[in-house]
Structure formats: structure tokens, C-alpha cells
C-alpha positions, -999 to +999 in steps of 0.1 A: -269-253+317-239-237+338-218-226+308-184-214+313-175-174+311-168-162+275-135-152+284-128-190+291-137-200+257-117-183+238-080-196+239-098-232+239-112-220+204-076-208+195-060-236+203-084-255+181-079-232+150-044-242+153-049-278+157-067-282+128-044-260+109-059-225+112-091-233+097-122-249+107-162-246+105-181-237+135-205-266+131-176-287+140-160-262+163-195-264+187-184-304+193-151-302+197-145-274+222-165-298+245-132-316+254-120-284+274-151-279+298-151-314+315-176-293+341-203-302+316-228-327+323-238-363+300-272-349+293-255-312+281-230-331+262-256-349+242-277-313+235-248-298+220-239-328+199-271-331+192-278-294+180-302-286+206-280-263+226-287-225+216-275-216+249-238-235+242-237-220+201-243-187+215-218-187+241-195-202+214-204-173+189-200-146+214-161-158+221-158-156+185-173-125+179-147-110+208-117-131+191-131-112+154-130-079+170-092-080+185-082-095+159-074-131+167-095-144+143-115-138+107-150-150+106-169-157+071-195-175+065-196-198+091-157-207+085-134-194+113-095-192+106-071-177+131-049-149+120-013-144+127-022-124+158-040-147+173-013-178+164+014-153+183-018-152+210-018-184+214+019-190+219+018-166+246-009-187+269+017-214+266+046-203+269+046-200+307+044-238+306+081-246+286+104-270+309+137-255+325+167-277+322+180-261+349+157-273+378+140-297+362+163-312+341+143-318+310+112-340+334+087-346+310+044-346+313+051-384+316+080-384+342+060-366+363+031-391+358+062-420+367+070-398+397+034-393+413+027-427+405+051-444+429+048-414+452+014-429+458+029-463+456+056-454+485+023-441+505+006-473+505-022-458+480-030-475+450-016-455+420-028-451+379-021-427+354-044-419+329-076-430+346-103-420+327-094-383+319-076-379+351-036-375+349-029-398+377-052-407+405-047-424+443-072-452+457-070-467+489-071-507+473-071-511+436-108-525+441-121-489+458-142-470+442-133-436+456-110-421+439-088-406+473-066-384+450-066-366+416-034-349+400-034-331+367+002-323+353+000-291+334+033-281+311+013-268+283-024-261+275-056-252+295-057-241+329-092-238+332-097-273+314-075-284+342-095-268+370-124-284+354-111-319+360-104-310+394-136-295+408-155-325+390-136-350+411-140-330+446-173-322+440-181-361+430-164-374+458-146-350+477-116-365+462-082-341+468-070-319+438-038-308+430-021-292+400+012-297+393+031-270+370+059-267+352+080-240+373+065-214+403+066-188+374+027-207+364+019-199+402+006-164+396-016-170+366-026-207+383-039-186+410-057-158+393-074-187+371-085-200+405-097-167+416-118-161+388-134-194+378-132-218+403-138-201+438-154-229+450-123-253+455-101-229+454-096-237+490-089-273+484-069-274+457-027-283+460-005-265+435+026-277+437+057-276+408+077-298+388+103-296+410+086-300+444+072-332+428+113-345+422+122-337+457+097-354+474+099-383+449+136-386+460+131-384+493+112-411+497+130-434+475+157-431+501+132-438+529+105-462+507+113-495+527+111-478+561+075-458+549+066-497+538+071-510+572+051-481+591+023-488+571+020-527+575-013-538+595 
């Protein structure tokens, strides 16, 4: 099993804790901290669902054991609960993600989505959001089963989880990644994530912002019939 790095699993646990409102057993912690490693196989998924996974619980238990010792978390007895440290923690890997009026003027997770979508659309790709866990995806024809081009909109949550998705589609099918952030403050910590996880696209993969994503989207409204014609066969 390629299991993540500790370090990656512990915000995910965090931000689990808090979702579940600061409490929750590790039997049920193991299951659902799946969701932020989409790098994990069918066949791993089922072992750790299935409780056959020591490698996975101990990986798990070692993040937890770190998070215990800073003082993120109190473990007893199997039953995990986050402290106030570890909510304030929390809010801090997060925080970087918060919309600016200013540039942005208040585009949401979805507007973005809108934006890429007839981006692609404009382009002469076929364009869906929310393809199976992607954000948005590109085809060539809706009846292609290459997916040409994967986007995931970050402007809140897990960078690595992001990542994840990414190098699962290029790997897959070579398919091109980008991330798309909130502001070029995310750049910096985008890019060490890169640098420390996910080497091996880190080559391939776009990161481009919020407001990139607006300024291409209105240029080629104003050009989108013109685009239409070059692309005719």
C-alpha cells in the first residue's frame, strides 16, 4: 500500500473532529478519512473498510499520537476529540483560502465552476462540473472517454486531497491538472505542498487564481463567436 506521509493526515483528521462536532471514535475515523486520499486504490479502499488494513490504522494512529502530543487533540479510550488548540489549528490551514471582495468580487466555488465550464465551452471542448469527484473536467466530444482536462477549485479545505485528484487523472490518462485558488497569497503554500508530496506532477500541473480564471473568462466572452468560427471543420 502507498500510504500518504503522517504529516498529511493530520489536518484531514482535524477537520474531521470538527465536522462531527469535536468528537468521534477512531473506528469510524479509519473510514472516513478515506475521502481525503483519492491516491488510494479500490482494492485498499475495501481493506480498510474492511478492517484488514494494519498498515492504514497505524498510520492513522501515528497522526494521532503527533496531534495528542502538541496538543491538537485528547485521546481516550479509543474516542478522539479536538481541543481548542487544535479548532484554532484548524482555522489557520483555511484561512488562506477566504474570498477577497476586492479582486474577486465575492466569485464563489461555484462561479468558478460556471466560469471554467464555458471556458471549455468557448474552446470547443466538451465541459462538466462535478464529474465524478472531479470539479470540472474537458473532453474532446461528450461521447470521449478521455478526460482532456481536470480542474479542482480550491477556496477552502485540503490541498493535498486536491493534489490527490490531480495526479490520479494524469497518471490515468495523462489528462492536464490544474488548481485554481482563491488569491496568489495560496501560491506559496500550493507550491511547497507540491514540493513535498507530489513531485511527480509537479511539473505538469497549472496553478492558476480566482482572478486569472475571471479575466480569461471575459476575454473570451468578447471574442467567443470569432473562437467558434476558427474552430469549425
Amino acid at each position: 500500500m502507498s500510504l500518504p506521509k503522517i504529516s498529511s493526515i493530520e489536518t484531514p483528521i482535524l477537520q474531521e473532529l470538527v465536522a462531527t462536532g469535536g468528537t468521534d471514535n477512531l473506528r469510524f475515523l479509519y473510514e472516513r478519512l478515506i475521502a481525503y486520499f483519492p491516491q488510494l486504490s479500490d482494492q485498499e479502499i475495501s481493506e480498510i473498510r474492511n478492517g484488514k488494513s494494519k498498515n492504514w490504522r497505524n498510520a492513522v494512529q501515528k497522526a494521532g499520537k503527533t496531534l495528542d502530543e502538541n496538543g491538537f487533540v485528547k485521546r481516550q479510550h479509543g474516542v478522539w476529540k479536538i481541543t481548542e488548540k487544535g479548532k484554532i489549528e484548524v482555522e489557520a490551514e483555511t484561512s488562506g483560502f477566504s474570498l477577497t471582495t476586492s479582486n474577486n468580487e465575492n466569485l464563489s466555488h461555484i462561479n468558478i465552476q460556471e466560469r471554467l465550464v464555458e471556458i471549455g465551452e468557448s474552446l470547443g471542448f466538451y465541459a462538466e462540473t462535478e464529474f465524478e469527484f472531479y470539479d470540472v473536467i474537458w473532453r474532446e466530444t461528450p461521447n470521449s472517454q478521455r478526460l482532456s482536462h481536470i480542474f479542482e477549485v480550491q477556496n477552502k479545505g485540503n490541498l493535498d486531497s486536491a493534489f490527490a485528484k490531480l495526479k490520479r487523472a494524469y497518471n490515468a490518462q495523462r489528462s492536464k491538472p490544474f488548481l485554481v485558488l482563491t488569491t496568489e497569497r495560496d501560491l506559496n503554500r500550493a507550491r511547497n505542498s507540491l514540493s513535498r508530496e507530489f513531485q511527480d506532477i509537479e511539473k505538469v500541473v497549472m496553478i492558476l487564481t480566482f482572478a486569472q480564471i475571471k479575466q480569461v473568462h471575459q476575454n473570451l466572452t468578447n471574442i467567443a463567436e470569432i473562437i467558434k468560427e476558427f474552430l469549425l471543420k
